[in-house]
C-alpha positions as a Markdown table, in Angstrom:
| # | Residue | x | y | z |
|---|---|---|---|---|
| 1 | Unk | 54.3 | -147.1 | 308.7 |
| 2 | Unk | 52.3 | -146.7 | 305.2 |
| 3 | Unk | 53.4 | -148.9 | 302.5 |
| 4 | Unk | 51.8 | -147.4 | 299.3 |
| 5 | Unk | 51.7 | -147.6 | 295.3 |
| 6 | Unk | 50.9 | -144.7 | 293.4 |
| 7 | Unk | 46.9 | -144.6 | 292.5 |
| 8 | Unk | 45.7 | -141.5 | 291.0 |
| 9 | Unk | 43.5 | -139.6 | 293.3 |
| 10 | Unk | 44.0 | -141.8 | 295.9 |
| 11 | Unk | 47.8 | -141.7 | 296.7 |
| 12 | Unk | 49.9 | -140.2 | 294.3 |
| 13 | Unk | 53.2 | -138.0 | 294.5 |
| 14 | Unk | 53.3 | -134.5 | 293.3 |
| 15 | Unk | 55.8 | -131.1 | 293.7 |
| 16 | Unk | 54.6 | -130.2 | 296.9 |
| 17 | Unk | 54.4 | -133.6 | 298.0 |
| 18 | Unk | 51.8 | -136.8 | 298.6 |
| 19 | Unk | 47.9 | -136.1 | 297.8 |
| 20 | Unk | 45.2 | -138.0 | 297.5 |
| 21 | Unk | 41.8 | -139.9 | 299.2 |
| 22 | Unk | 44.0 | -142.1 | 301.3 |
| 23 | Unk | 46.5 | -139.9 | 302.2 |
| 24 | Unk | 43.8 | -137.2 | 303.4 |
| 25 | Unk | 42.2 | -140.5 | 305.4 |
| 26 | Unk | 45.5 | -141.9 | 307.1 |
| 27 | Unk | 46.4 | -137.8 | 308.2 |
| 28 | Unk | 42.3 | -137.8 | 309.9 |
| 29 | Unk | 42.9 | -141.3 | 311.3 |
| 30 | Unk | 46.3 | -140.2 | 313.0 |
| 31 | Unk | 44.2 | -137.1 | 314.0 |
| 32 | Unk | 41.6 | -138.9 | 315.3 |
| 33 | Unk | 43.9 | -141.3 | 317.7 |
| 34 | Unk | 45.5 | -138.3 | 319.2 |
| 35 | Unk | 42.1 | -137.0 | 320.3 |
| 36 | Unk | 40.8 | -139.9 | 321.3 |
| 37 | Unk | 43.4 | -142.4 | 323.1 |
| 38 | Unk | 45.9 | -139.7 | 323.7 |
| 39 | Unk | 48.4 | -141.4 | 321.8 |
| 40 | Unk | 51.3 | -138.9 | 320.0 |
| 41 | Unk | 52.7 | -140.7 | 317.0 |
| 42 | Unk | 53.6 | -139.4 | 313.5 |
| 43 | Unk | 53.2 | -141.5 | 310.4 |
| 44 | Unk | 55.6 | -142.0 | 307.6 |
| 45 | Unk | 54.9 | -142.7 | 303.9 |
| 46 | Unk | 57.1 | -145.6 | 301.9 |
| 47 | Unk | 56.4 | -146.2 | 298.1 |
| 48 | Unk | 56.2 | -149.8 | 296.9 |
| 49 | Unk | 56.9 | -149.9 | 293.0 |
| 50 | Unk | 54.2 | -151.8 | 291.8 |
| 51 | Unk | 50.6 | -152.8 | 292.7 |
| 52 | Unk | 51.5 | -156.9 | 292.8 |
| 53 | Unk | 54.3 | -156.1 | 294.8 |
| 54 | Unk | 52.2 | -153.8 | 297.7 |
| 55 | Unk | 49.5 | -156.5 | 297.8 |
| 56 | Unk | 52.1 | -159.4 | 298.4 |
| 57 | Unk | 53.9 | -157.6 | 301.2 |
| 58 | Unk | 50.7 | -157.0 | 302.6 |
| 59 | Unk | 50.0 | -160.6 | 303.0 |
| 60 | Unk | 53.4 | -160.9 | 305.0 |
| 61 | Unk | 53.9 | -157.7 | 306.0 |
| 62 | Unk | 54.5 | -156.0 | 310.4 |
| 63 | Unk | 51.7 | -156.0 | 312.3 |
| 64 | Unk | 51.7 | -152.6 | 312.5 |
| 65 | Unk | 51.6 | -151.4 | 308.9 |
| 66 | Unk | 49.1 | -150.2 | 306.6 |
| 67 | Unk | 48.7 | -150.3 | 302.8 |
| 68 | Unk | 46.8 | -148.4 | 300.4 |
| 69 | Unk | 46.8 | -148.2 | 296.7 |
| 70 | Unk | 42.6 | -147.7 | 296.0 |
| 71 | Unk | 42.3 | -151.8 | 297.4 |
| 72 | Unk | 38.9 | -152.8 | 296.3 |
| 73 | Unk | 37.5 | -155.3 | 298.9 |
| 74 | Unk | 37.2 | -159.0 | 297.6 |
| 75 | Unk | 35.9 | -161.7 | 299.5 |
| 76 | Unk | 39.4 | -163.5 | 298.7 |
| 77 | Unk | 41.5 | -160.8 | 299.7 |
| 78 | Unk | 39.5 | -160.7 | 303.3 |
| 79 | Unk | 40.9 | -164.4 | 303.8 |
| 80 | Unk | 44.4 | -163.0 | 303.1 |
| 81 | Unk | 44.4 | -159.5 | 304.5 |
| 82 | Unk | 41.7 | -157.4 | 307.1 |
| 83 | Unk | 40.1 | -154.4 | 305.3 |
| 84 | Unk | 38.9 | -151.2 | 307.4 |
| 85 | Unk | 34.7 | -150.8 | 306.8 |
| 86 | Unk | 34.4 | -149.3 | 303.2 |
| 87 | Unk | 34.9 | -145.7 | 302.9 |
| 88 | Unk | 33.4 | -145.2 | 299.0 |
| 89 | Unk | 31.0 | -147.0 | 296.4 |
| 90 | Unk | 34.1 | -149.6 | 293.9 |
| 91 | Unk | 32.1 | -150.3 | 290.5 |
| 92 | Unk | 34.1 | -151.6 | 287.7 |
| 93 | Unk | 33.4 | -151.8 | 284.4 |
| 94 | Unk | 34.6 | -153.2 | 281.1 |
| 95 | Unk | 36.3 | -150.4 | 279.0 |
| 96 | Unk | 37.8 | -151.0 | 274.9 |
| 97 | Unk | 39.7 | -149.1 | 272.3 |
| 98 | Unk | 37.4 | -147.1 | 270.5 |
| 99 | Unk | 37.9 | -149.7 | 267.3 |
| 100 | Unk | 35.9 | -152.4 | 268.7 |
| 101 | Unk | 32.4 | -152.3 | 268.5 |
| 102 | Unk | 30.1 | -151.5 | 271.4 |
| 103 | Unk | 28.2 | -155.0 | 272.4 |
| 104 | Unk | 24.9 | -155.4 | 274.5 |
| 105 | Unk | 25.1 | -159.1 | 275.6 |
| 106 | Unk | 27.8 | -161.6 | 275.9 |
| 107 | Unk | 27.2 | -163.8 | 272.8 |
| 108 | Unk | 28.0 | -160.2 | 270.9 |
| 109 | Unk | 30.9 | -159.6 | 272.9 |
| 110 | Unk | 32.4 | -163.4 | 271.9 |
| 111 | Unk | 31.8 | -162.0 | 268.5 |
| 112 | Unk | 33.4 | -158.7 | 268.8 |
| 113 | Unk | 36.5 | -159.5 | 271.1 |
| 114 | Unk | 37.8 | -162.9 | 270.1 |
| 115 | Unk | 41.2 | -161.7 | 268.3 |
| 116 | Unk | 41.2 | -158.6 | 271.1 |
| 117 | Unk | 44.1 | -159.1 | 273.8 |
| 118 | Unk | 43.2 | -157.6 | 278.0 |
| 119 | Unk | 45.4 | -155.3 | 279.8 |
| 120 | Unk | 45.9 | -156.0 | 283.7 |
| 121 | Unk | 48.0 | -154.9 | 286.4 |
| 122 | Unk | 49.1 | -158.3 | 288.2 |
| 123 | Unk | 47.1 | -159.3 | 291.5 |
| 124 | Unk | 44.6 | -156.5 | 290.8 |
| 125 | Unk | 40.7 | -157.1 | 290.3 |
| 126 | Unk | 41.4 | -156.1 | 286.8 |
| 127 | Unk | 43.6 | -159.2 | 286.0 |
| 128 | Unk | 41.0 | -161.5 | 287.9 |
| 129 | Unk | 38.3 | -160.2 | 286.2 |
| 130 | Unk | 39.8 | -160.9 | 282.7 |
| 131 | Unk | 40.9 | -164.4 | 284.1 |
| 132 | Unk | 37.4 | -164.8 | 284.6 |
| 133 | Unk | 36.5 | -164.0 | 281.0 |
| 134 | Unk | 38.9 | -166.2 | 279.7 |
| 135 | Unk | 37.6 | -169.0 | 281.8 |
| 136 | Unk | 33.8 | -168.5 | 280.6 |
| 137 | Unk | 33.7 | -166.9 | 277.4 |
| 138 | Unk | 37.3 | -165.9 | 275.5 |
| 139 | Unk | 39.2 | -169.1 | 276.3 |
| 140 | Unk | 42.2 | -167.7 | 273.7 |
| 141 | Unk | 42.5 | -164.5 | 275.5 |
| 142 | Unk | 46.1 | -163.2 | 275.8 |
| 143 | Unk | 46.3 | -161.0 | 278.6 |
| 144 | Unk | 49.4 | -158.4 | 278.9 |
| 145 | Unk | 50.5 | -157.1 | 282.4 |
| 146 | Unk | 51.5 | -153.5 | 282.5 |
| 147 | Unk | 52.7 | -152.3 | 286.1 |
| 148 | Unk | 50.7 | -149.2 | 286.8 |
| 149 | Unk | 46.7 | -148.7 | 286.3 |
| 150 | Unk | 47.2 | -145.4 | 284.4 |
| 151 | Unk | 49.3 | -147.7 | 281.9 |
| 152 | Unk | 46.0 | -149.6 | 281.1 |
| 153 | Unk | 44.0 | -146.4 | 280.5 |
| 154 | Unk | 47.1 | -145.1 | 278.1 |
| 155 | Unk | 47.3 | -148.4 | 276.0 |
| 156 | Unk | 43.3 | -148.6 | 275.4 |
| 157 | Unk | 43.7 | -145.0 | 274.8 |
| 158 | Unk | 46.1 | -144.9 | 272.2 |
| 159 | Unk | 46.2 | -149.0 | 270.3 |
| 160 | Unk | 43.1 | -150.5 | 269.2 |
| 161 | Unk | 42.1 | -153.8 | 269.7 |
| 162 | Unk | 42.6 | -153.9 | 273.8 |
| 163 | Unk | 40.1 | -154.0 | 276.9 |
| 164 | Unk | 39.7 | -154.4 | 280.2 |
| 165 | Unk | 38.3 | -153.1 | 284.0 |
| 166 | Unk | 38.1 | -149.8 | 285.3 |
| 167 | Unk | 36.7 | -147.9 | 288.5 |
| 168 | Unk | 34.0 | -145.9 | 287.5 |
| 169 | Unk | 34.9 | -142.9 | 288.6 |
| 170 | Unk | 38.4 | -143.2 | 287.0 |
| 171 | Unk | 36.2 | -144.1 | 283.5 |
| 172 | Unk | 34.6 | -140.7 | 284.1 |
| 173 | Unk | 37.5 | -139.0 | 285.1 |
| 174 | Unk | 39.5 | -140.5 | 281.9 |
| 175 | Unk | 36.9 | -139.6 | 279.3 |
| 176 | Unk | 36.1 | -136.1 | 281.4 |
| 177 | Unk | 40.0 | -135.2 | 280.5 |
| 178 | Unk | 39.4 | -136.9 | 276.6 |
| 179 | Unk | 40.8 | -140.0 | 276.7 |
| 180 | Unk | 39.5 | -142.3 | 273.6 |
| 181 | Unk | 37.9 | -144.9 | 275.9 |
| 182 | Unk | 34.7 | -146.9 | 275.0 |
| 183 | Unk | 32.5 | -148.6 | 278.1 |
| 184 | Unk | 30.8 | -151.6 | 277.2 |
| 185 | Unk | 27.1 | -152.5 | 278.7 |
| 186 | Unk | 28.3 | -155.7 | 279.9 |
| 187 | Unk | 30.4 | -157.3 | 282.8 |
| 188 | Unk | 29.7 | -154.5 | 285.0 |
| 189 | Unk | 30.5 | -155.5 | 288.5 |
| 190 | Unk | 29.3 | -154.3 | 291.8 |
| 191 | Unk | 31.9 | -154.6 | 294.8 |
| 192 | Unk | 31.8 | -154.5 | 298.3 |
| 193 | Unk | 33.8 | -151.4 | 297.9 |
| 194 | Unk | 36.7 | -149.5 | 298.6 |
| 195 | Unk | 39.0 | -150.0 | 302.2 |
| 196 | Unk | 42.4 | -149.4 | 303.7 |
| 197 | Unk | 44.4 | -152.5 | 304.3 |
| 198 | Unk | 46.0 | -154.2 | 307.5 |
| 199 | Unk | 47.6 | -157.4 | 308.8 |
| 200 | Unk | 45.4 | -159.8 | 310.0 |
| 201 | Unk | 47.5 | -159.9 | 313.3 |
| 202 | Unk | 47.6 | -156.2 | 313.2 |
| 203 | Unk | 46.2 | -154.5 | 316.6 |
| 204 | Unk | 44.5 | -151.4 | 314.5 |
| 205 | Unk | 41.2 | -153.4 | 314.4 |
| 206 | Unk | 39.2 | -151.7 | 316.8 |
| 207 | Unk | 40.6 | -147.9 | 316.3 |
| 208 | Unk | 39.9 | -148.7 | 312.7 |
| 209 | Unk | 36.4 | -149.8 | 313.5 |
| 210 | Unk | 36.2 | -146.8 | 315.8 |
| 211 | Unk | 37.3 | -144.0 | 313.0 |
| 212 | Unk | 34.6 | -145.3 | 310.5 |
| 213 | Unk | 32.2 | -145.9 | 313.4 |
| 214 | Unk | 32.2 | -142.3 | 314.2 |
| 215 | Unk | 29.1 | -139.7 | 312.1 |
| 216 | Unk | 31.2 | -136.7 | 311.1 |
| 217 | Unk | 33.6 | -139.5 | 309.1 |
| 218 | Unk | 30.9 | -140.2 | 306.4 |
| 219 | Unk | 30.8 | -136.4 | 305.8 |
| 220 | Unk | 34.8 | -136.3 | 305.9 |
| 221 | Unk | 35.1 | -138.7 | 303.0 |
| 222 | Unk | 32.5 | -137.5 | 300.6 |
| 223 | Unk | 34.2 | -133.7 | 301.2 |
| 224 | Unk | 37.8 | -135.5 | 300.6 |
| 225 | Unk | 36.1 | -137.3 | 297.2 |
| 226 | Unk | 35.0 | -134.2 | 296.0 |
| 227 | Unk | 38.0 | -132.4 | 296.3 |
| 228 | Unk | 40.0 | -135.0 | 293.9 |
| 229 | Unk | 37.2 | -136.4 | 291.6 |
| 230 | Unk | 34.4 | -133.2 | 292.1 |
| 231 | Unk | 31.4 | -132.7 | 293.8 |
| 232 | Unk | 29.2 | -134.1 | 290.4 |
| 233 | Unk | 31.4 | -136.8 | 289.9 |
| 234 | Unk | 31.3 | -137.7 | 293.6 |
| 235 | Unk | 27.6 | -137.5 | 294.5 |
| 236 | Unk | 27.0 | -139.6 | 291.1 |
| 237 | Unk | 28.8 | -142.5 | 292.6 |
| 238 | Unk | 27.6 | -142.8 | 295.5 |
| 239 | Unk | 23.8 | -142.5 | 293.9 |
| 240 | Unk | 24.3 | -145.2 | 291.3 |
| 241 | Unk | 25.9 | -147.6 | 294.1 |
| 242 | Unk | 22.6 | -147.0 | 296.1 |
| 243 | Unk | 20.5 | -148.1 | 293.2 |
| 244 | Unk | 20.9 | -151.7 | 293.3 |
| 245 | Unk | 18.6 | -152.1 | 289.6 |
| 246 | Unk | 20.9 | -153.0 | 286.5 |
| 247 | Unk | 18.4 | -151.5 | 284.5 |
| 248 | Unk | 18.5 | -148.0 | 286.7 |
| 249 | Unk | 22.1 | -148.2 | 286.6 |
| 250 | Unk | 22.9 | -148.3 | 282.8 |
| 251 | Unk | 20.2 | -145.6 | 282.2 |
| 252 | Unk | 22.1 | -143.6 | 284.8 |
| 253 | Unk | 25.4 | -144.6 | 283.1 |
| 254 | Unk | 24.1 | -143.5 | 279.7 |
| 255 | Unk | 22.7 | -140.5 | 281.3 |
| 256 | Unk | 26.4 | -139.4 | 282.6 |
| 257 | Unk | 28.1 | -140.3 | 279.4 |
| 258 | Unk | 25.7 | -138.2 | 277.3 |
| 259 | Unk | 26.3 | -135.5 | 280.1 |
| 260 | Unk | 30.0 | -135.3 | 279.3 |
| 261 | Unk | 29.9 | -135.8 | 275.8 |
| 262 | Unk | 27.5 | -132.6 | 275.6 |
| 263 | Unk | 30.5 | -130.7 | 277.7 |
| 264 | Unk | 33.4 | -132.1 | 275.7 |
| 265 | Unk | 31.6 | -130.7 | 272.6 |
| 266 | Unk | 30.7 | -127.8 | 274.3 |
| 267 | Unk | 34.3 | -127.4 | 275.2 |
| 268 | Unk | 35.0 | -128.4 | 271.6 |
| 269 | Unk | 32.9 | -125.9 | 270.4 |
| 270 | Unk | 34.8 | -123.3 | 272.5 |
| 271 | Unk | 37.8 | -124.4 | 271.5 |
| 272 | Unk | 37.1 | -124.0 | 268.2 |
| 273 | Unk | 35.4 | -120.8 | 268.6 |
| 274 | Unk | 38.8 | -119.4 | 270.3 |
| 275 | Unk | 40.7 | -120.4 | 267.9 |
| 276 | Unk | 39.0 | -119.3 | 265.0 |
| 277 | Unk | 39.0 | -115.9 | 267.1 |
| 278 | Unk | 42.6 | -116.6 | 267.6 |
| 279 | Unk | 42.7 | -117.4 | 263.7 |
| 280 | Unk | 40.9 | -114.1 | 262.8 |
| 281 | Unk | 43.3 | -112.3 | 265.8 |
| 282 | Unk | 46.2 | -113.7 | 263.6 |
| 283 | Unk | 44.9 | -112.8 | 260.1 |
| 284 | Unk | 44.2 | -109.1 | 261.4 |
| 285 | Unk | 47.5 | -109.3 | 262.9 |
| 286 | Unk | 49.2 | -110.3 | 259.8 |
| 287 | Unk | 47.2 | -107.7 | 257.9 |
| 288 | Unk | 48.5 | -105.1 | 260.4 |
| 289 | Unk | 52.1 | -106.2 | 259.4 |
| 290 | Unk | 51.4 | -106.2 | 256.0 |
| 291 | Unk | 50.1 | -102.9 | 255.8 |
| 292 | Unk | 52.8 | -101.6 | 258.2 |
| 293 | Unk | 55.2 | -103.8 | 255.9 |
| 294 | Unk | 54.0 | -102.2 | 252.8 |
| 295 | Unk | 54.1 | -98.7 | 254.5 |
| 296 | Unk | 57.7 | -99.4 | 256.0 |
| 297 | Unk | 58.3 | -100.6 | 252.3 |
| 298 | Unk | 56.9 | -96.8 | 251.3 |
| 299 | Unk | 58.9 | -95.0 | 253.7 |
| 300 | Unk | 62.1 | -97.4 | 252.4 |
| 301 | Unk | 61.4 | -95.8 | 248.9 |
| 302 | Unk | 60.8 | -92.6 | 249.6 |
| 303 | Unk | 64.0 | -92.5 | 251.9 |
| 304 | Unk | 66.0 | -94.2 | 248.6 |
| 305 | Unk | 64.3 | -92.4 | 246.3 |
| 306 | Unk | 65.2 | -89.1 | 248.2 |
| 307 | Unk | 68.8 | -90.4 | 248.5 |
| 308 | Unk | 69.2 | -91.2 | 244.8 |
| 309 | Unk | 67.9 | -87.3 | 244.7 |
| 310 | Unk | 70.6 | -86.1 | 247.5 |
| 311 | Unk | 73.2 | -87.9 | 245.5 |
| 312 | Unk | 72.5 | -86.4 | 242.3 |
| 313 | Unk | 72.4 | -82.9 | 243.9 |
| 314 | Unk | 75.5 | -83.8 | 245.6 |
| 315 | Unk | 77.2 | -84.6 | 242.3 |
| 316 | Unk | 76.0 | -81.7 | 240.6 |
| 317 | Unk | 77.3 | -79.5 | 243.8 |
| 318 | Unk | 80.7 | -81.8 | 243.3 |
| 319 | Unk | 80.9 | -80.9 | 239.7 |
| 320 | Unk | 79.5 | -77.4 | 239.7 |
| 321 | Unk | 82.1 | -76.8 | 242.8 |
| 322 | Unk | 84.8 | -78.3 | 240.7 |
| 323 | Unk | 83.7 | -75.6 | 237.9 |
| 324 | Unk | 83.8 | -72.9 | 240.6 |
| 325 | Unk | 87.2 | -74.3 | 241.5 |
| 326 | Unk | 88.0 | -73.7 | 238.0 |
| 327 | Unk | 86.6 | -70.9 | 237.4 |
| 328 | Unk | 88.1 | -69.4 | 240.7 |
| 329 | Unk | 91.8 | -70.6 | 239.5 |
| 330 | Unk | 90.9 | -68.9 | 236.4 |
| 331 | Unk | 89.7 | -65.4 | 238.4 |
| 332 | Unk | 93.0 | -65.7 | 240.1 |
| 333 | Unk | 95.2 | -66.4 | 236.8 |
| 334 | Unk | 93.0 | -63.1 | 235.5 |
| 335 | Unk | 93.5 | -61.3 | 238.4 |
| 336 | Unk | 97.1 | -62.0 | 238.4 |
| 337 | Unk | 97.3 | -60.8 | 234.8 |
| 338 | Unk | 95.4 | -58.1 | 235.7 |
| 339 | Unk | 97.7 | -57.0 | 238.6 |
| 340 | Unk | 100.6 | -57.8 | 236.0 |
| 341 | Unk | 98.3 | -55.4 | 233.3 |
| 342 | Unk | 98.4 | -52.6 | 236.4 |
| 343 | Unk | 101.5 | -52.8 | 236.9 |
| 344 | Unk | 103.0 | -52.4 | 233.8 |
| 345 | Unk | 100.1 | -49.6 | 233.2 |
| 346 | Unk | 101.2 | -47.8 | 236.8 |
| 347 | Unk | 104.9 | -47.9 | 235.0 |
| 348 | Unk | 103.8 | -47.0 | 231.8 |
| 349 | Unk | 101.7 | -44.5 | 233.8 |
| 350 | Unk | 104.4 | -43.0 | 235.5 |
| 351 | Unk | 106.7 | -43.3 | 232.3 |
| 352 | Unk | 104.2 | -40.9 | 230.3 |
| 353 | Unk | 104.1 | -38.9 | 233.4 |
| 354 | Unk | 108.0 | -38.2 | 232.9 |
| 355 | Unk | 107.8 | -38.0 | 229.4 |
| 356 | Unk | 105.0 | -35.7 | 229.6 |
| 357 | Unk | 106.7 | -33.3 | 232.2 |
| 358 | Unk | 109.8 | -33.5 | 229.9 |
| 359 | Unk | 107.7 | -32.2 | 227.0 |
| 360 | Unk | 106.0 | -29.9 | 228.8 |
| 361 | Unk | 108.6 | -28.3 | 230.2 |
| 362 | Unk | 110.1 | -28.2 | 226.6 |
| 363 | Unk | 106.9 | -26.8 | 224.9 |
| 364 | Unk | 106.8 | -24.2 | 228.2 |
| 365 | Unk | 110.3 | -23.2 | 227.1 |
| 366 | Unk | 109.6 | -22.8 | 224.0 |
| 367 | Unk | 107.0 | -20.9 | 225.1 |
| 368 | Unk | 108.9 | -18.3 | 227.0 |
| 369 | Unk | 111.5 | -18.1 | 223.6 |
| 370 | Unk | 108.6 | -17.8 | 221.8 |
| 371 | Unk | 107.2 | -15.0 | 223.5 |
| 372 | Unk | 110.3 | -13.1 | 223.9 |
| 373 | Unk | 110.6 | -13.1 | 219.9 |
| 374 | Unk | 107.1 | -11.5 | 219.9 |
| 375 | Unk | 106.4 | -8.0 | 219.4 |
| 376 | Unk | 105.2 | -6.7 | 222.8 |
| 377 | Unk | 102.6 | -3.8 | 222.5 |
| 378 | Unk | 105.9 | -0.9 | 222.9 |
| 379 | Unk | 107.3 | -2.4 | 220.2 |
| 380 | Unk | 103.9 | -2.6 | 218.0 |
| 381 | Unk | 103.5 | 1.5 | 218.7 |
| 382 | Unk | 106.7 | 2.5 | 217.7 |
| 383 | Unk | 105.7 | 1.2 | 214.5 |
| 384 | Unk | 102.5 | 1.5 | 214.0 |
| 385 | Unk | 100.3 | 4.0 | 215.9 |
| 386 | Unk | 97.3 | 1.9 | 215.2 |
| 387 | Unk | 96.9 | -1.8 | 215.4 |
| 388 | Unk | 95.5 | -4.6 | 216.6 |
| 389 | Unk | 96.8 | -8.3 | 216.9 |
| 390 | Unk | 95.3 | -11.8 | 217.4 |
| 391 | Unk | 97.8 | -14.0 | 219.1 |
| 392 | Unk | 95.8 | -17.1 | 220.0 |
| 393 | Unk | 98.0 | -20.4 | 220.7 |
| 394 | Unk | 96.2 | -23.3 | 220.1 |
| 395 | Unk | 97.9 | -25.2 | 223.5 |
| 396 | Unk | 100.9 | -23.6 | 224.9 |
| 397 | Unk | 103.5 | -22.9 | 221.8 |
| 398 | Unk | 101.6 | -21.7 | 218.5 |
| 399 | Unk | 103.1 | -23.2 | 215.7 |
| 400 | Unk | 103.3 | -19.4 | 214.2 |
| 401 | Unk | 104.6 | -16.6 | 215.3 |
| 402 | Unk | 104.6 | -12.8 | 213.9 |
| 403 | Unk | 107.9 | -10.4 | 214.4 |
| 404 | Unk | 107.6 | -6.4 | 214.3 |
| 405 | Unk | 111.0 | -4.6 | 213.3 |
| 406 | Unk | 112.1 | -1.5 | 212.0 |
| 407 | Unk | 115.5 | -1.0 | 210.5 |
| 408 | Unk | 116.5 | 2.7 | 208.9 |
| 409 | Unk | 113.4 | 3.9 | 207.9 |
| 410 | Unk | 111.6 | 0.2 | 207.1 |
| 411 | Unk | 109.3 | -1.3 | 208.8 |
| 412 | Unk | 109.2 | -5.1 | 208.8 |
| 413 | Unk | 106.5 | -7.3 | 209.7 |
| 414 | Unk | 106.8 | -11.0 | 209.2 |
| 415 | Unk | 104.2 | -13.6 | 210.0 |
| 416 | Unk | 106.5 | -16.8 | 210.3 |
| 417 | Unk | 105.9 | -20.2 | 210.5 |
| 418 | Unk | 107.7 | -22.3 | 213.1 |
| 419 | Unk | 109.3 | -25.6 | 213.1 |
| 420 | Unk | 111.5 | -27.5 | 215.9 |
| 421 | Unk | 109.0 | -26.7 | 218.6 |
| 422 | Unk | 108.8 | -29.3 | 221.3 |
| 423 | Unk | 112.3 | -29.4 | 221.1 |
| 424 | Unk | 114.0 | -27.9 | 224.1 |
| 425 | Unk | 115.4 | -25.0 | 223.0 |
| 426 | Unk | 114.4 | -24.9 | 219.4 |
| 427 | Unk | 112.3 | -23.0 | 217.8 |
C-alpha cells in the first residue's frame, strides 16, 4: 500500500490517471522486486487529503506501507520515520509577493518584512522554516496554514505582502509558467534531499537500500526528472546542489532567473507579435466586411432601386392596360354600333334594292309604252320619203317623245313632252 498527498510533479492525479516522480519510482521499485527476489505483488495507490495528515499517519502507520508526497529528508523526521537514500538534490528557498522589496541580508529583510504575514502547509519544512524565522528574527510573524503547496504559490502569486519556502525547481517551474513570484537572496537552505518514506519497523529496509544501490537507478531518476520538470530544469539542479559555494550558487541562481526572464519576454514578444498579426488579421478582416458590406449595400440599392423602376413600369402597364381595357370596351361598343350601322345599311340596302327593281321595272315599262307610241321607221316613210331622227334617251325612258301621224291628207308631227314617267303605267 501507498499512502500519498497530491505534489505536483511528484504524485499528482490526472484524466488518465496518477503521474509523477514517485509514482514512476514505486512502479521501478515493484519492477525491480519481481526481477530480483521473485516476489509477484501489485501495488495500490490511497490519497491522504492533506500533507499534515500523510506525515502523521506515517509516524503510526503498517509496517508495510509507504508514503510519498515530495518528503524532504530532515534530521527530525529520520528520528520519526526511515527515509529511502535520496533520489534528487531538495533546495529551498525564500519566495515573496512581488510588492515587497528584494533584500540582500537579514537586517534588510527585518526591515522589509515586519508587517508581512508566512504561508505554510502544517508539518512541512515550509512551516518550520518560518517558525524558525519567527524565533530569530520576525518575532510578530503571523503565519497562515493553507492545506496544499500549490495554495502557497497561488496566494504569493496573487496578494501582496506574503512569503515563504519553496523547492527550487517548483520556483523555476512557477515563474517558467508566469507566476508573479519574487526569490529572495537570503535563507536559502541546503537539505539532505529528497526520499520515499517508511515505518521504522517496516521490513523494506534492505530492498530499498538494494533499488538505490543498484547503477542504472541514478540514470532512471534523472530521465524520470526530466520528463516532469525538463531536461534544463533537471540537469540545473542537480549542478547547483554539487556546488557546495554560496557565492557560486546565487551567481548560478541569477544566471537561471535572467535565463527565463529573457524567454518569458521572448515569449512576450511573440505573443505580442501574434497578436498584433492577429490585430492586423482582424482589421483586414473587418475591412473585407466592410467593403463586402458596402458592396452588399450596392447590390441592396441597385436591387431596390431596380424594383422602385419594375414597379413604376408595372403601374404604368396597370394603368395603360386599364386604358386598353377601355379602349377595347370602347372598340367593342363601336363595333357593336358598327354591326348595328351594317345592319340597318344591309336593310336599307336591300330596301333600295326593292325599291329600285320596283322603279326600274316601272321606268322599263314605261319604256316599252313609250316606244310603242313612237314612230317606227314604216311609219316615218309613209310620211315622209326622206328623214332622219335622233332618238337618244338619256337613261331608259326620255322625258320626250316625238309622234308621226297622218290623217286625210295631213301630216302631223308632234315633238311632245312627257310627264308621269316613273309611274307604272303612266306616261
Amino acid at each position: 500500500m501507498v499512502f500519498f498527498a497530491p505534489a505536483e510533479a511528484f504524485i499528482e492525479e490526472k484524466a488518465t490517471g496518477l503521474s509523477g516522480i514517485e509514482y514512476d519510482l514505486m512502479q521501478d521499485f515493484v519492477a525491480f522486486l519481481r526481477r530480483q527476489y521473485g516476489l509477484d505483488i501489485s501495488i495500490s495507490f490511497q490519497k491522504i487529503e492533506s500533507f499534515s495528515d500523510l506525515y502523521q499517519r506515517a509516524k503510526v502507520g503498517p509496517s508495510g506501507a509507504f508514503f510519498i508526497s515530495s518528503f524532504s529528508i530532515t534530521p527530525e523526521r529520520q528520528k520519526e520515520v526511515r527515509f529511502s537514500p535520496p533520489y534528487m538534490p531538495d533546495i529551498e528557498v525564500l519566495i515573496s509577493s512581488l510588492n515587497l522589496p528584494l533584500v540582500k541580508d537579514t537586517a534588510a529583510f527585518v526591515r522589509a518584512f515586519g508587517k508581512a504575514r508566512g504561508v505554510a502547509v502544517p508539518n512541512s519544512t515550509y512551516a518550520q522554516n518560518l517558525l524558525a524565522l519567527r524565533r530569530n528574527y520576525l518575532p510578530g510573524l503571523k503565519i497562515e496554514y493553507v492545506k496544499e503547496y500549490q495554495d502557497i504559490r497561488q496566494r504569493i502569486s496573487e496578494q501582496d505582502n506574503y512569503f515563504s519556502f519553496s523547492q527550487l525547481e517548483d520556483y523555476l517551474l512557477n515563474t517558467r509558467r508566469g507566476l508573479r513570484l519574487r526569490r529572495q537572496n537570503v535563507f536559502k537552505i541546503n537539505k539532505i534531499g529528497r526520499g520515499i518514506i517508511y515505518s521504522l519497523r517496516s521490513d523494506w529496509e534492505e530492498p530499498i537500500q538494494a533499488y538505490f544501490a543498484r547503477p542504472e537507478v541514478e540514470d532512471f531518476i534523472r530521465k524520470t526528472v526530466e520528463k516532469y520538470f525538463g531536461p534544463e530544469e533537471s540537469q540545473f539542479i542537480w549542478k547547483i546542489a554539487q556546488d557546495k559555494a554560496l557565492i557560486t550558487q546565487e551567481i548560478q541562481l541569477l544566471t537561471k532567473e535572467r535565463e527565463i526572464q529573457t524567454e518569458q519576454l521572448q515569449a512576450q514578444n511573440q505573443q505580442i507579435s501574434r497578436q498584433n498579426q492577429f490585430i492586423l488579421y482582424g482589421l483586414a478582416g473587418l475591412l473585407g466586411v466592410g467593403l463586402v458590406s458596402v458592396f452588399m449595400f450596392y447590390l441592396y440599392w441597385i436591387k431596390q432601386k431596380n424594383n422602385r423602376m419594375l414597379l413604376h413600369k408595372n403601374r404604368e402597364i396597370e394603368e395603360q392596360k386599364a386604358e386598353l381595357m377601355l379602349l377595347n370596351k370602347a372598340l367593342t361598343a363601336q363595333n357593336e354600333e358598327i354591326e348595328k350601322q351594317k345592319a340597318l345599311i344591309q336593310s336599307a340596302h336591300q330596301h333600295l334594292s326593292k325599291a329600285n327593281k320596283k322603279l326600274t321595272d316601272s321606268i322599263l315599262t314605261a319604256r316599252t309604252i313609250q316606244q310603242a307610241l313612237l314612230p317606227f321607221e314604216a311609219r316615218l316613210r309613209r310620211v315622209a320619203a326622206d328623214f332622219f331622227l335622233i332618238f337618244q334617251p338619256k337613261d331608259i325612258v326620255s322625258g320626250d317623245f316625238v309622234w308621226v301621224g297622218q290623217v286625210g291628207q295631213k301630216r302631223i308631227v308632234s315633238v311632245i313632252d312627257c310627264t308621269g314617267h316613273g309611274v307604272p303605267g303612266v306616261l
